[in-house]
C-alpha positions in Angstrom: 9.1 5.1 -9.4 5.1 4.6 -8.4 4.2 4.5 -4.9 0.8 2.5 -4.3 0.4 2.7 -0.5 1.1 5.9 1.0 -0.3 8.0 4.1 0.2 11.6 2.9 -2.9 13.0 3.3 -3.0 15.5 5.9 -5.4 15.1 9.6 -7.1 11.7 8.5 -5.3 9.0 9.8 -2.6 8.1 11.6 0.2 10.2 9.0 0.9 13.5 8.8 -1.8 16.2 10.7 -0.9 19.1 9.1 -0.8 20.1 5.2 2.6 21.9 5.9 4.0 18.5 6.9 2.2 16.6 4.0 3.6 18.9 1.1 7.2 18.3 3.5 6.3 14.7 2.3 5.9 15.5 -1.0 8.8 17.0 -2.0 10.8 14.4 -0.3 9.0 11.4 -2.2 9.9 13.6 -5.4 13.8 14.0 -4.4 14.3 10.4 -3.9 12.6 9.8 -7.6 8.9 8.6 -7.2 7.0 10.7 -9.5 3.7 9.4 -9.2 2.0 8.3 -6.0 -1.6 6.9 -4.8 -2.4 8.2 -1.6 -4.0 5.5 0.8 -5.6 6.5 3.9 -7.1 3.9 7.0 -10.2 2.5 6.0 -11.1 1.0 9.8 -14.5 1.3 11.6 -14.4 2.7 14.6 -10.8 3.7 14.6 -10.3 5.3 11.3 -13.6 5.6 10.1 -12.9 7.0 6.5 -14.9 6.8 3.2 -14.9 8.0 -0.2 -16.4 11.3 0.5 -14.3 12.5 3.3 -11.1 11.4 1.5 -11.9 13.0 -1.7 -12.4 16.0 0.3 -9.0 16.2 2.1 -7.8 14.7 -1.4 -8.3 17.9 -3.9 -7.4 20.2 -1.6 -4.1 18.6 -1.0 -3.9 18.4 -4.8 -4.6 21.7 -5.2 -1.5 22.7 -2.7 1.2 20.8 -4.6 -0.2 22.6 -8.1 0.2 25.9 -5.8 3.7 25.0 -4.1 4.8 24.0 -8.2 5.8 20.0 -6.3 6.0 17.8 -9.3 4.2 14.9 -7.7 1.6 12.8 -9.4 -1.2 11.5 -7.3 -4.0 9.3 -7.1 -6.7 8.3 -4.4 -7.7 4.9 -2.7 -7.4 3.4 0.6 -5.9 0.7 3.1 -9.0 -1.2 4.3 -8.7 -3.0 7.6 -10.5 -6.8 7.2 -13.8 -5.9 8.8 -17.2 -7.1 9.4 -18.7 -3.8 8.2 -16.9 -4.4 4.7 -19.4 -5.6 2.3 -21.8 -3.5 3.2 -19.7 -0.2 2.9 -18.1 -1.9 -0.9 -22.1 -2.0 -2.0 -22.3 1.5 -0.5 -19.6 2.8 -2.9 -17.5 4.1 0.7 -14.4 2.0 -0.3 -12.1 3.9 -3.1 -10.2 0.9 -5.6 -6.0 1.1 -5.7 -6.8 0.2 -9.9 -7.4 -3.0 -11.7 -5.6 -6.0 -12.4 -6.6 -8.7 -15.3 -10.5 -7.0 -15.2 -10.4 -6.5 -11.6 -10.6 -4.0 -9.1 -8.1 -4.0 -6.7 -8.4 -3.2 -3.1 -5.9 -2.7 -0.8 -6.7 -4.8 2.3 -4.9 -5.0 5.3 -4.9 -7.5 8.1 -4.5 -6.5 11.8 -0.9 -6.8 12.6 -0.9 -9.7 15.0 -2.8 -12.2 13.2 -4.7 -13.3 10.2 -8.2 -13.2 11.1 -10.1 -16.6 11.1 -12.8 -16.5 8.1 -10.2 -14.0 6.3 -10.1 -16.6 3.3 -13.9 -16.4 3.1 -14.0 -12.4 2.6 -11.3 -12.6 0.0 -13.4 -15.5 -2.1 -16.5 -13.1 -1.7 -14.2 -10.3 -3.0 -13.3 -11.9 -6.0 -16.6 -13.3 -6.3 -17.0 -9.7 -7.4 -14.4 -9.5 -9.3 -12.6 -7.4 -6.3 -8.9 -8.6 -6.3 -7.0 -8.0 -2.9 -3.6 -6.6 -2.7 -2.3 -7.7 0.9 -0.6 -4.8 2.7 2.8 -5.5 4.3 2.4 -9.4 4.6 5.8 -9.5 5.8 5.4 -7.4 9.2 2.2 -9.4 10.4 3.3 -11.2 13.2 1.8 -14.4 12.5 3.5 -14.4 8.6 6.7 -13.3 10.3 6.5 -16.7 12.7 5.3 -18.9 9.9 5.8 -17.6 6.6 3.7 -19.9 4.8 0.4 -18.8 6.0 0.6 -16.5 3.5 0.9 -19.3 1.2 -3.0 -19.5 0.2 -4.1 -16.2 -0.2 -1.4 -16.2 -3.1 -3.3 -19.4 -4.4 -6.6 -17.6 -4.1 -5.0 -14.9 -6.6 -4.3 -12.2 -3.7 -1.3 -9.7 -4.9 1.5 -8.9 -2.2 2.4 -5.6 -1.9 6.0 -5.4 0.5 7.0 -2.2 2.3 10.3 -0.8 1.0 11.9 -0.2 4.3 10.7 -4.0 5.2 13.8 -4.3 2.6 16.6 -2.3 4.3 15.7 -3.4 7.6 13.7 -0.7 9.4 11.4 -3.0 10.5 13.7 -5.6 12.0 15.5 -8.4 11.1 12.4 -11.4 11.0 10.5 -8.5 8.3 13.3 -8.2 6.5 13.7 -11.9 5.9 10.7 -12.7 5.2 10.2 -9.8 2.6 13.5 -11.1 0.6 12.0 -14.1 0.6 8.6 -13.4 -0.5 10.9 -11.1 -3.7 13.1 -14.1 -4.2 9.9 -16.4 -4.7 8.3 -14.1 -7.4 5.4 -13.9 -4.5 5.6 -10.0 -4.4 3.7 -7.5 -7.0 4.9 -4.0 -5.3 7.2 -2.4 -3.3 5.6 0.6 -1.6 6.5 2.9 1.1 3.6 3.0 3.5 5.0 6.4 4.4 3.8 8.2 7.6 5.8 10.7 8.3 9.3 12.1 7.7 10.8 10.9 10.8 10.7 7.1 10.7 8.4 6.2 8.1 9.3 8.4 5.3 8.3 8.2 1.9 11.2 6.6 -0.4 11.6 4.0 -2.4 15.3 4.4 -3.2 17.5 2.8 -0.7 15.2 -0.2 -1.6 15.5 -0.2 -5.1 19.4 0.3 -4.7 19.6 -3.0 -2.5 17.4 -5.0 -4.5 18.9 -4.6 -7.8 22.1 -7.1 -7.6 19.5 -9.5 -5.3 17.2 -9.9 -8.6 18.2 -7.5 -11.4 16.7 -4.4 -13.3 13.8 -6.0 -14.8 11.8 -7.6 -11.8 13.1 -4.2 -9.8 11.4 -2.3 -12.6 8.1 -4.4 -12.1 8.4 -4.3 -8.3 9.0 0.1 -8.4 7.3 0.7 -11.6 5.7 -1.6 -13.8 3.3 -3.4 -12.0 2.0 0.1 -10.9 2.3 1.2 -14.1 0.0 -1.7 -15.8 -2.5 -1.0 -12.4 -3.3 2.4 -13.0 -3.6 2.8 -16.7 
């Protein structure tokens, strides 16, 4: 399996603050079967206020500790970028990394603050794909607003946006109303990926198993293999 939103990366953001507990979450991801993962750090001015540089940085040297601790775990570098005002100025900086590419596009993975979806949010997306920038919308399904009315989602999908649902949004880690809405979004064919959003290895850990396991007689092996795998595959290569 591919994990394409993960906070691994030790002392940057809001996941682990040590490298002992990032390799912890390593090996983990690896024993539950993802063998290839894109580490995805807070983009956020003023709260997380990250950028190529610094998470390339923090980036090789946590790469160079899995080669040294022999962990079998595949990884990549981007970012989870908070809707901002300070975002096209920092893409035409080069200070946001890109998830991949999609159909000729870049792919960013954007995030909207958890309570709402920011008025003028449709606006930054067309100017994103203006540039041929395709968003993938982080954890649509625990925003509070999506969770009340579901279909506000509706016309990002129309503008082309990709979904990307957290796995334990699936098993119901994240309450019952996420948890609807996420098998709802799967049922639809509105979702792209599963991912982990992984913190930490007490709550938010990083697997992608016990969602797999209860998706697959919901919708079968071959959407679950483009939901774990395939899309991600397609995406990175």
């Amino acid at each position: 399996m591919i994990d394409l939103h993960c906070h691994m990366l030790p002392g940057i953001d809001d996941g682990p603050k040590t490298m002992a507990q990032s390799l912890e979450m390593a090996r983990f991801a690896v024993e539950q079967g993802t063998r290839r993962c894109v580490l995805t750090p807070h983009i956020q001015p003023g709260c997380y206020d990250n950028e190529v540089e610094n998470i390339q940085r923090i980036f090789e040297a946590f790469q160079k500790q899995l080669a040294a601790e022999n962990i079998p775990l595949q990884i990549g570098m981007a970012a989870e970028v908070r809707v901002c005002a300070e975002l096209p100025s920092m893409i035409g900086q080069g200070k946001i990394p890109f998830l991949g590419r999609w159909q000729g596009m870049r792919l960013m993975l954007l995030e909207f603050p958890h309570d709402q979806i920011p008025v003028g949010a449709d606006r930054l997306i067309n100017w994103l794909i203006e540039r041929d920038i395709l968003p993938v919308i982080a954890h649509p399904e625990r925003n509070q607003s999506v969770m009340r009315q579901p279909e506000k989602i509706t016309p990002f999908v129309n503008q082309g946006c990709l979904l990307q649902i957290t796995a334990d949004s699936v098993t119901g880690l994240f309450g019952e109303v996420s948890q609807k809405v996420a098998l709802a979004f799967i049922r639809k064919g509105m979702a792209t990926l599963i991912a982990t959003d992984a913190h930490n290895m007490h709550k938010r850990r990083p697997t992608l198993k016990a969602a797999r396991d209860a998706l697959l007689p919901v919708i079968g092996a071959d959407k679950v293999q483009a939901l774990f795998s395939g899309n991600a595959e397609a995406m990175l290569s």
